[in-house]
C-alpha positions in Angstrom: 0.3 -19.6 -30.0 2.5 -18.4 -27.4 6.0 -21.1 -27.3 7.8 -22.0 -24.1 11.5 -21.5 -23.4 13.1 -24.8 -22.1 14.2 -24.4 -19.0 17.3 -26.0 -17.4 16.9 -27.6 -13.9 19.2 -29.2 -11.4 19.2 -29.8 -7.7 19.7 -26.4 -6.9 16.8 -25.3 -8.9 16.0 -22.4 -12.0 20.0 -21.9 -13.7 20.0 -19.0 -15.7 22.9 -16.9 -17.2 23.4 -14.4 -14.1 23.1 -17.5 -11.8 26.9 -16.3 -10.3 26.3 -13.4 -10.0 23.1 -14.2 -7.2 23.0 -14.2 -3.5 22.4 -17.9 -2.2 20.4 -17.0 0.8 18.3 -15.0 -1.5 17.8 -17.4 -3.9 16.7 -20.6 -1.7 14.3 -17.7 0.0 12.6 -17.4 -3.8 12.8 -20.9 -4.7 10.7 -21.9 -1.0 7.8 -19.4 -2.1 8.2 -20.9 -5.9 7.8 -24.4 -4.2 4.9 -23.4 -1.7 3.7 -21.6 -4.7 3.0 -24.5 -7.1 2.9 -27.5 -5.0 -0.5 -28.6 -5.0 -0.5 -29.9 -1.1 1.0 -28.2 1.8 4.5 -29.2 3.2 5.9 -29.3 6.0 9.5 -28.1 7.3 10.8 -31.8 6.6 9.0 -32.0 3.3 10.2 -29.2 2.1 13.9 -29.5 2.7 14.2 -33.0 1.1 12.2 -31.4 -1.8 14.4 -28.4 -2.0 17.6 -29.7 -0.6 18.5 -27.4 1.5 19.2 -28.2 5.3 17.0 -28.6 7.6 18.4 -25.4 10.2 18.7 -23.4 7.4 15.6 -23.6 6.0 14.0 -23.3 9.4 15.8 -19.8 9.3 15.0 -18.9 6.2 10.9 -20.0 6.8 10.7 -17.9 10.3 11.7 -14.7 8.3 9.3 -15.1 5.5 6.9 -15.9 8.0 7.7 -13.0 10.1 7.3 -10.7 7.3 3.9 -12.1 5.8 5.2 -13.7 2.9 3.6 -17.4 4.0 2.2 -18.9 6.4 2.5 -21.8 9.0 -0.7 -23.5 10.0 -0.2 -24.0 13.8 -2.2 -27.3 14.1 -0.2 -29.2 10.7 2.8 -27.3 10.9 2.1 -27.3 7.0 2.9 -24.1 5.0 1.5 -21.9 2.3 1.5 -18.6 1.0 0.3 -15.6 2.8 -1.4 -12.3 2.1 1.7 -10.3 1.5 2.3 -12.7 -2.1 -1.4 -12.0 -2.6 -0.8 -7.7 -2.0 2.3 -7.9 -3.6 0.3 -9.4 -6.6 -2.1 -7.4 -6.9 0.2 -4.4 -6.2 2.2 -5.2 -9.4 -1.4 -5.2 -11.1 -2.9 -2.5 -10.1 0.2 0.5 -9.9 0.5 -1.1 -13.9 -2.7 -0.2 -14.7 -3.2 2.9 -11.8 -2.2 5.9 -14.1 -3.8 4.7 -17.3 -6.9 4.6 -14.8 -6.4 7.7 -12.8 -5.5 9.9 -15.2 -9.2 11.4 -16.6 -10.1 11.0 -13.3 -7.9 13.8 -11.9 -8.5 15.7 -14.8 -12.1 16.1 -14.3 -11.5 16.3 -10.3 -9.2 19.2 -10.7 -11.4 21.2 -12.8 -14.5 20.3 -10.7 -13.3 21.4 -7.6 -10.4 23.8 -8.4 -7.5 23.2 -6.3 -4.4 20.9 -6.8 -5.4 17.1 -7.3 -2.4 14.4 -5.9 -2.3 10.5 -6.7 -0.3 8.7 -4.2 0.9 5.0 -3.3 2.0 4.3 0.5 5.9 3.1 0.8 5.8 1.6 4.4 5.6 4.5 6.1 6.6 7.2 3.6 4.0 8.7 1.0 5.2 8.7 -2.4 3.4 11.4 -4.9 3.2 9.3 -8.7 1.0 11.7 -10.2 -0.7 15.9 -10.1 -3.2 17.8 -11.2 -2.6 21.8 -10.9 -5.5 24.3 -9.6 -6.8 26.3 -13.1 -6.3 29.3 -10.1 -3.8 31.5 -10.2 -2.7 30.7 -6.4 -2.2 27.0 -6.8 -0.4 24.5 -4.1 1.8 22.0 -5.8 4.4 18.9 -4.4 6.7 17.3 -6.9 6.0 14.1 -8.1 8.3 11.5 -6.7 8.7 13.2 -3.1 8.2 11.4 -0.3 6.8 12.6 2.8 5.9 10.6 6.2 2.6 9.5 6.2 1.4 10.3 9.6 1.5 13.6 8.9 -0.8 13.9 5.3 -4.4 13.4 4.7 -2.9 10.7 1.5 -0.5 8.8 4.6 -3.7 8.3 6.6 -5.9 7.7 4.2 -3.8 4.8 3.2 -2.6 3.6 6.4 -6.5 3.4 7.5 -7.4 0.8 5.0 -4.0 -1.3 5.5 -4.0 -4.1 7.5 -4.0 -3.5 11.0 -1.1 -5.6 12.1 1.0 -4.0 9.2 0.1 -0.7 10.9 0.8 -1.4 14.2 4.2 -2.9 13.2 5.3 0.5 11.6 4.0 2.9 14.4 3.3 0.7 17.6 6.9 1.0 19.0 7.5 4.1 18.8 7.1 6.6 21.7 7.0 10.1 19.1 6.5 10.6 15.3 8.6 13.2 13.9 6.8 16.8 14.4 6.6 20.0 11.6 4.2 21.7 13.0 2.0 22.4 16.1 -0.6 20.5 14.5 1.5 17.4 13.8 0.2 13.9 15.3 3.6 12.8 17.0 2.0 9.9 19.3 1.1 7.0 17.4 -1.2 6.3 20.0 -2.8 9.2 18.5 -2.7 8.2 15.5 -3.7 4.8 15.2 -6.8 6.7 17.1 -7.4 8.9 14.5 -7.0 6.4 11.7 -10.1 4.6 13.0 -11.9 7.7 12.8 -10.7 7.8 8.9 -12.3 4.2 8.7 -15.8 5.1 9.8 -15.7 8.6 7.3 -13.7 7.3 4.5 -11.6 10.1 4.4 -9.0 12.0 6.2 -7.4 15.7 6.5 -4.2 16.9 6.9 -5.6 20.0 9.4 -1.7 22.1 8.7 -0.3 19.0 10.0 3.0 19.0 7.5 2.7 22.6 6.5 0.9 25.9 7.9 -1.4 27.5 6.0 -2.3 24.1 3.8 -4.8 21.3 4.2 -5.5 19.0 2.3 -8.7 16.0 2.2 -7.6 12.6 1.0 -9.4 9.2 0.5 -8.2 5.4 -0.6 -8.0 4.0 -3.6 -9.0 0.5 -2.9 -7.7 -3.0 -5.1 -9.9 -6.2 -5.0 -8.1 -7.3 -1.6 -10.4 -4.1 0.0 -7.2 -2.5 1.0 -5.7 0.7 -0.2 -3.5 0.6 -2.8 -3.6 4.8 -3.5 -4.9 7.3 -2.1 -6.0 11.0 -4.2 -6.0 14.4 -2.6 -7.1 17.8 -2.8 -4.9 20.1 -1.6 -5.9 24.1 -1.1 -4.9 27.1 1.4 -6.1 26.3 4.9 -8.8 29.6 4.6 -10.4 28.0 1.3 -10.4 24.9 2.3 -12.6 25.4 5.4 -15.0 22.6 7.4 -17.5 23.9 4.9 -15.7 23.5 1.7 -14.6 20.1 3.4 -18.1 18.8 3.7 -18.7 20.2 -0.2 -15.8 18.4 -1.6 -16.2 15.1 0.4 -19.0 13.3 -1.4 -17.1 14.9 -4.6 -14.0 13.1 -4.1 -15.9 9.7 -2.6 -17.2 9.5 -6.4 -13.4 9.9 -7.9 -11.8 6.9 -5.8 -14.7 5.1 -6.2 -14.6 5.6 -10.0 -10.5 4.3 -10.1 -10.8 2.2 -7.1 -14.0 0.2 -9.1 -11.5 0.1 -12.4 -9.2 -1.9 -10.3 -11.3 -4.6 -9.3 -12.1 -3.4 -6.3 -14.9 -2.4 -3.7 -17.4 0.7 -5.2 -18.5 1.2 -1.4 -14.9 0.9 1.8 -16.0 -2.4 3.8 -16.4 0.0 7.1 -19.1 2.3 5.3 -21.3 -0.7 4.0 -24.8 -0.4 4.9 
C-alpha cells in the first residue's frame, strides 16, 4: 500500500525545502490552478482571494494572464472560474510524449522498411518543429535531419500537419499577426494568410507535403499523431528526393502512412479515424 508524506501547510500554502529559493508571483500563479483544481465548486475573484490570501488586484492580474493564455477559464455569466483546455493538453501531453516512443518505435521500423525512405517522429513547440525520433532509408541515397533540430513549422509537411489539428485560436495566435513568415526557398509559404489556407486543406486530406518548401530537391508527406483530446500531439514523416517522391508515389504512400499514425495515434487513447475525415 502506497504511504503518504505529511505535508506542511500554512497561509501561504505547500512549504517545501527549496521554498526560498521560488519566485512569489510564480508560486501564487501555481497555487490558483492547485485551488481551481481541487475545489469541488467554482469561485469567484473574491472567493478565491480570501481563500488564497492573496490581494484582491493582484490576483485579478495574476487570473487575466492565466486566462489569456488558456490555462482556466472565467464563465462570463458567474464570473466563477475553472480550469481550461491548456491543463487538459498539458496533461495529456505529459502522458502521451511519456509513452510516444515506447509506442512509435515498431511503428517506424516497419514504416521505413515498407516504404523505403527516411521515417521522422516529431512533436510541435509553438511554432517550431522539434524531431524526437528517425528511421534511415535501407537505400543507399538516404535524407536524414538530426534528432533534436528544430525547424519552423510553416515550412514542413510535420509543422503543418500538426498545426492543422491544433486548435484554431492557438493557431491564429502564433501566425495571425504577422504580415511574412520567414522564406528558404521559392516554394516557401511566407503569408500566413496562405497558410492558415492551406492548413484547412490538410484538415479535409489528413495529410500535408512539404512540396521543397524548406529545402530543394526534398519533400516530404507528413500526418498527425492524434491524443484522446482529437488534437495532434505528433506528427510522422516520410521524407525522399523530390524526383522519387512524385504525386504518384504521394498517392501510394498516403493510405500507407494513414495506417502508421492511426496505429500510434489509437495507442494513445486517441481517434482511429481525424474528426474532419469522419464519415
Amino acid at each position: 500500500m502506497a504511504q503518504s508524506l505529511p505535508v506542511s501547510r500554512n497561509k501561504t500554502g505547500f512549504e517545501s525545502p527549496t521554498s526560498r529559493y521560488a519566485v512569489k508571483a510564480v508560486d501564487k500563479a501555481l497555487r490558483i490552478l492547485e485551488t481551481i483544481g481541487k475545489d469541488s465548486v467554482e469561485l469567484n475573484l473574491i472567493e478565491l482571494s480570501r481563500h488564497l490570501h492573496i490581494e484582491k488586484s493582484t490576483l485579478h492580474r495574476l487570473l487575466g494572464t492565466l486566462e489569456g493564455r488558456g490555462f482556466i477559464r472565467k464563465d462570463p455569466a458567474s464570473l466563477r472560474y475553472s480550469l481550461g483546455i491548456k491543463m487538459l493538453e498539458l496533461g495529456t501531453a505529459v502522458t502521451a510524449r511519456s509513452a510516444l516512443g515506447r509506442t512509435a518505435a515498431p511503428v517506424l521500423d516497419r514504416l521505413a522498411v515498407r516504404c523505403r525512405h527516411t521515417v521522422n517522429l516529431a512533436i510541435l513547440d509553438r511554432d517550431e518543429v522539434l524531431y524526437v525520433a528517425r528511421r534511415d532509408s535501407p537505400e543507399p541515397l538516404r535524407l536524414t535531419v538530426d534528432v533534436g533540430r528544430r525547424i519552423p513549422a510553416h515550412c514542413t509537411a510535420l509543422g503543418k500537419a500538426m498545426l492543422a489539428f491544433r486548435p484554431v485560436a492557438e493557431v491564429r495566435r502564433l501566425f495571425s499577426r504577422r504580415r511574412r513568415l520567414p522564406r528558404f526557398t521559392p516554394n516557401t509559404i511566407a503569408s500566413p494568410r496562405d497558410l492558415l489556407a492551406q492548413l484547412e486543406a490538410v484538415r479535409r486530406t489528413g495529410v500535408a507535403l512539404d512540396r521543397e518548401e524548406l529545402t530543394l530537391g526534398i519533400r516530404c508527406l507528413a500526418a498527425p499523431v492524434l491524443d484522446l483530446t482529437e488534437f495532434a500531439c505528433a506528427a510522422i514523416s516520410i521524407t525522399a528526393p523530390s524526383a522519387t517522391l512524385n504525386e504518384e508515389r504521394v498517392a501510394e504512400l498516403r493510405p500507407v502512412l494513414l495506417e502508421a499514425v492511426r496505429e500510434v495515434s489509437k495507442a494513445l487513447g486517441g481517434p482511429s479515424i481525424p474528426p474532419r475525415l469522419r464519415g
